[in-house]
C-alpha positions in Angstrom: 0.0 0.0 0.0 2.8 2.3 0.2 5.6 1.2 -2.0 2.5 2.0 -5.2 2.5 5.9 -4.1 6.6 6.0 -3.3 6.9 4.5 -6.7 4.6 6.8 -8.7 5.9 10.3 -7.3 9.7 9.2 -7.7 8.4 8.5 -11.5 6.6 11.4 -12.4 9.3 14.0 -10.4 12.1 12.3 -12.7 9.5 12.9 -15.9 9.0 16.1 -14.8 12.8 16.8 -14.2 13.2 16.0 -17.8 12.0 18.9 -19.7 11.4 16.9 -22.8 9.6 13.7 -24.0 12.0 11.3 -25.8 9.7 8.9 -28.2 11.4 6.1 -29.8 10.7 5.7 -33.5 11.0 2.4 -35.5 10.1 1.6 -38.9 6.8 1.2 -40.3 5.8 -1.6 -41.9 5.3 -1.1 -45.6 1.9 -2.7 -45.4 0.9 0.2 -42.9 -1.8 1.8 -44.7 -1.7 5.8 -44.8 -4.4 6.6 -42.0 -2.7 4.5 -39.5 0.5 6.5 -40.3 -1.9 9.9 -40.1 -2.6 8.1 -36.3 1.0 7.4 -35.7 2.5 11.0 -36.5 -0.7 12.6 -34.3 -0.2 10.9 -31.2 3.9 11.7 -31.3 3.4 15.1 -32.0 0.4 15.3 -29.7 2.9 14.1 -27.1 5.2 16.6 -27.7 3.0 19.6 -27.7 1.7 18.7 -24.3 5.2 18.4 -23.3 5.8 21.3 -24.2 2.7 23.2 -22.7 3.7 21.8 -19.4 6.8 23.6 -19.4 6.9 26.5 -16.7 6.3 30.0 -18.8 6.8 32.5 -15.3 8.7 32.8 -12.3 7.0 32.9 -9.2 7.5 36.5 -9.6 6.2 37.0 -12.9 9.1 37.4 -15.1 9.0 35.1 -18.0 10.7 32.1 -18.2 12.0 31.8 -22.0 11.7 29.0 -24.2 12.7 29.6 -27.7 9.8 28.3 -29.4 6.9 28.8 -26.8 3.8 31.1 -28.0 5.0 33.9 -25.9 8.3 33.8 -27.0 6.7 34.5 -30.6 4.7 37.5 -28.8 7.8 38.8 -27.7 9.4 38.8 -31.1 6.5 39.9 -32.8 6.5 42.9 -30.2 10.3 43.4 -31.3 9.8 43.4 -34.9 8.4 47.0 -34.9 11.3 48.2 -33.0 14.9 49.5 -34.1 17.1 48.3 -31.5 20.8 48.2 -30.8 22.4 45.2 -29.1 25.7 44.5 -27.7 27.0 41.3 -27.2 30.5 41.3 -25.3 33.1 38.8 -24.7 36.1 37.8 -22.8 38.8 36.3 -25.4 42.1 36.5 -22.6 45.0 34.0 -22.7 44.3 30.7 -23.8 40.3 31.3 -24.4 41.4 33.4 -27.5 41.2 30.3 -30.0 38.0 29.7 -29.4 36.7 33.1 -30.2 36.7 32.8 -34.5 34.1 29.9 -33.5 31.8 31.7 -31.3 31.5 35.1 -33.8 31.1 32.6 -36.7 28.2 31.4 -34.4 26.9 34.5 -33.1 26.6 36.0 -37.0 24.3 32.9 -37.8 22.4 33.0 -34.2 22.0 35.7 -32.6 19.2 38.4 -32.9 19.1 37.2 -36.8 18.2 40.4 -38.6 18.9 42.7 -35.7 22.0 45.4 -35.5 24.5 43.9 -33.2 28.0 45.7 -32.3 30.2 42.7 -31.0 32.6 43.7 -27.9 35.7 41.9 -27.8 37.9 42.6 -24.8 41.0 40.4 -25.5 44.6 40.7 -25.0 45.8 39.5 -28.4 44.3 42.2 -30.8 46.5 40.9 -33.5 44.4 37.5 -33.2 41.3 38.9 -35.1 43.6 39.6 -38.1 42.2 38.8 -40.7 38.6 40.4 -38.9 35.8 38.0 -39.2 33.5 38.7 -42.0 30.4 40.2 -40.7 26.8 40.6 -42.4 24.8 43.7 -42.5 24.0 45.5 -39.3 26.6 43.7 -37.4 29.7 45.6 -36.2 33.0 44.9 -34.1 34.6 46.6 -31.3 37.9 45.8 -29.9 38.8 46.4 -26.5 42.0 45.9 -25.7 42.7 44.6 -22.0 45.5 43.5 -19.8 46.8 39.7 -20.0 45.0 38.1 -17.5 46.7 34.3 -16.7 44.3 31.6 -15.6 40.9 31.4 -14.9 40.4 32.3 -11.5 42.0 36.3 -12.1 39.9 36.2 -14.9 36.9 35.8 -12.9 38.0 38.2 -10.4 38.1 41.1 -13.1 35.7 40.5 -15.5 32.3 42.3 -13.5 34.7 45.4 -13.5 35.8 44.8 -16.8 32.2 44.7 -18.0 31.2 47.9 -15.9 34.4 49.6 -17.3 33.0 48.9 -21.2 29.3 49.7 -20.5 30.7 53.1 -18.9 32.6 53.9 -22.1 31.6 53.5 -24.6 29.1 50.7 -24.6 26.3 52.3 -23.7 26.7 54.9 -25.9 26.4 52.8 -29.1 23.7 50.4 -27.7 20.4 50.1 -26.0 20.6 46.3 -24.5 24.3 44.4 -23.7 24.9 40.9 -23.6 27.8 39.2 -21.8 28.5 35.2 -22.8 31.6 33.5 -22.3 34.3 33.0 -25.5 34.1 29.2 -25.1 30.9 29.0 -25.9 28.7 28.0 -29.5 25.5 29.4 -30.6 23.6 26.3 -32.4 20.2 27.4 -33.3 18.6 30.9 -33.6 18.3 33.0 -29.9 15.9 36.2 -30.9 14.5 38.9 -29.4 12.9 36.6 -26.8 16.0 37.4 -24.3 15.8 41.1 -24.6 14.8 42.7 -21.1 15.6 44.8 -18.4 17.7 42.3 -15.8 18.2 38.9 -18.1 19.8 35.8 -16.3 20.1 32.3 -17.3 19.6 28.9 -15.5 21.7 26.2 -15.2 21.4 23.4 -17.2 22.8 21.0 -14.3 20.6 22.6 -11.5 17.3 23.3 -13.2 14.5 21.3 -11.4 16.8 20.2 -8.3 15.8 20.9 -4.9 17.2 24.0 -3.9 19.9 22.4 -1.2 21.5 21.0 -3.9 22.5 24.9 -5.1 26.3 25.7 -5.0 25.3 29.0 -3.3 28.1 30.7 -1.1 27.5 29.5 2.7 30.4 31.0 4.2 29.0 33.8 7.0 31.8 36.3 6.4 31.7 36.2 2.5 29.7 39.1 0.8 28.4 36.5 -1.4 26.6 34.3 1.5 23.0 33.2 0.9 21.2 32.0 3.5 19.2 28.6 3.7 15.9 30.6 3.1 17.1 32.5 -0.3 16.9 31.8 -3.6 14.6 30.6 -6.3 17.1 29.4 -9.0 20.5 29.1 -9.7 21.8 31.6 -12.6 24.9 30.4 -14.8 27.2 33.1 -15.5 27.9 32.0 -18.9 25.3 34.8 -20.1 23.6 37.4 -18.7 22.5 41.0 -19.9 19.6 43.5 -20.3 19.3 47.2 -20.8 22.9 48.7 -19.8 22.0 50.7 -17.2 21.0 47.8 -15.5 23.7 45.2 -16.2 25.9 48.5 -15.0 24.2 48.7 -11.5 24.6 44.2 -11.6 28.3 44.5 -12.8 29.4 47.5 -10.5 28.1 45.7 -7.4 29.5 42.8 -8.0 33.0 43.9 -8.5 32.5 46.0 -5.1 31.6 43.0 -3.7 34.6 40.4 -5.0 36.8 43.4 -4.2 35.5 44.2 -0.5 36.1 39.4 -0.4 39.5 40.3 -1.6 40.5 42.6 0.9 39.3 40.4 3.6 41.3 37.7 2.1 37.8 35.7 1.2 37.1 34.6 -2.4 33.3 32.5 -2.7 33.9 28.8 -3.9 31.4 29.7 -7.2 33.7 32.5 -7.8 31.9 35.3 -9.9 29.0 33.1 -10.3 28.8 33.3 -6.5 28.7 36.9 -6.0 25.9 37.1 -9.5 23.7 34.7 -7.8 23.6 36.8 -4.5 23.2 39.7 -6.5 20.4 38.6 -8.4 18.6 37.3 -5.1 18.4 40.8 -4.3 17.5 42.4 -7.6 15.5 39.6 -9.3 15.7 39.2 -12.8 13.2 41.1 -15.1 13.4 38.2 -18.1 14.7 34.0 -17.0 16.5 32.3 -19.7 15.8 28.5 -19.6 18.4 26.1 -20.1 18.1 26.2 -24.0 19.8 29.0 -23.6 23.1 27.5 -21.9 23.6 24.0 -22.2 26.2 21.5 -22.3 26.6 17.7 -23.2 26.5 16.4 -19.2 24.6 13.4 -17.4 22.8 16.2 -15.0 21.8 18.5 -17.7 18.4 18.7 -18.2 16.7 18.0 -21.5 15.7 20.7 -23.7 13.6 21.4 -26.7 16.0 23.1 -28.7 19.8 23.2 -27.6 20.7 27.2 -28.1 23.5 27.7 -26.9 26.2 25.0 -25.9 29.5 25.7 -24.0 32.4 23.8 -25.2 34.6 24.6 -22.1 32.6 23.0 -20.4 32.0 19.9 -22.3 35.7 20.0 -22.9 36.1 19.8 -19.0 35.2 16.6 -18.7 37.2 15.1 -22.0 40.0 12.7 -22.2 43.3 14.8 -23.6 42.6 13.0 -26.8 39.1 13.8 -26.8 40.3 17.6 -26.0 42.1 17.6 -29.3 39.3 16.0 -31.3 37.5 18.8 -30.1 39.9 21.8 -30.7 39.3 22.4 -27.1 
């Protein structure tokens, strides 16, 4: 009598913590007349579509929760379409990261905002790699920003919010009305529109979305500027991209730096690094627009299904590759 229930919510909480319906196809047999393949292709793509109206659509606050191809995603577009906008879309391309920016720009032209002007920010301290410049299309345009070297990852992540505040003060915004920041090592794979564009945009991630909320790498040192209590938080934000309207990723970027500085001083840095000090930040000031994990993937045993992979990031695939499989990879 009690094993039945046990069994049933374990199964439908790991359906649910699937965001997407896998259904196995097999060939028909040629005798199959043509209504009972009609009946086939309805109930599979029946199937789908409820999986895909059960998806969540808003926060518990109200912001939307993005999926590329949901029916208010297409409203958002559609509201877009009748608007002349400017986006930035900045990047990090330092020390050994700089190889794998040629990729992500060759992405990015194919992907992201199709038909909208874009200025690309690249902060990088090999100018000299962009020769020859990356061919852009029309309405796309690229900034370089030359920056210090800044050897391995984790001084990297200790200046990149005051990097990012530093551009959007001059001359970012400027030149544009919304900036995006994504990490170099990343890919766009399929189209990411207008849907993201908002005041306070942050994404989920992929290996956290749908787990219990103990599970969240939040900061739990007391002293740290970045602590979270056990009561905070609704999600977990990867910092792979983030962005909105620049005055607000200003006021995100400028507090954050403060914040890793004030750690630095005190001789504390929080074990998520930036991604620490982002989260507590955007506990805070919640988001205005949630990206769901479409929008920052990568190939892992805890990522959660998708409908459409968007954005995939290589680094982090690449993390968890053999040194031959790194190669294979251009890692």
């Amino acid at each position: 009598m009690v094993l039945f229930p046990l069994c049933k919510l374990l199964s439908d909480f790991f359906r649910w913590r699937r965001a997407v319906l896998k259904v196995d196809t097999h060939p028909l047999p040629l005798s199959l007349e043509a209504e009972s393949v009609s009946v086939v292709r309805d109930i599979v793509v029946g199937s789908v579509e409820e999986q895909q109206q059960r998806l969540p659509l808003e926060t518990s606050w109200g912001a939307p929760l993005v999926w590329g191809d949901s029916d208010g995603s297409a409203w958002r577009r559609a509201e877009f379409a009748h608007r002349s906008v400017r986006t930035g879309l900045l990047t990090l391309a330092v020390g050994p990261y700089g190889h794998f920016l040629r990729r992500f720009l060759s992405s990015a032209e194919l992907y992201f905002l199709p038909g909208n002007t874009v200025v690309y920010y690249v902060l990088t301290d090999s100018p000299r790699a962009l020769d020859p410049p990356t061919p852009l299309g029309p309405g796309r345009e690229l900034r370089v920003v030359p920056v210090a070297e800044m050897p391995g990852w984790e001084r990297l992540a200790q200046g990149r919010m005051a990097l990012l505040a530093a551009a959007i003060k001059e001359p970012v915004r400027h030149e544009v009305e919304y900036i995006f920041c994504m990490d170099v090592d990343q890919e766009l794979v399929a189209p990411v529109g207008t849907e993201i564009l908002g005041e306070l945009v942050a994404a989920l991630h992929p290996e956290l979305y749908g787990m219990p909320r103990h599970t969240f790498p939040y900061e739990h040192e007391p002293a740290s500027l970045a602590h979270v209590e056990e009561d905070e938080g609704d999600y977990y934000y990867t910092s792979e991209l983030y962005g909105g309207l620049c005055a607000d990723v200003y006021a995100m970027a400028q507090a954050c730096s403060q914040l890793i500085l004030q750690d630095q001083e005190k001789g504390l840095w929080a074990r998520g690094l930036e991604e620490s000090y982002l989260n507590r930040y955007l506990i805070n000031r919640r988001p205005t627009c949630v990206l769901s994990p479409e929008y920052s993937w990568w190939d892992s045993a805890l990522a959660a299904d998708v409908p459409t992979r968007r954005v995939v990031s290589l680094g982090r695939q690449c993390d968890s590759l053999e040194p031959q499989k790194r190669q294979e990879q251009d890692c």
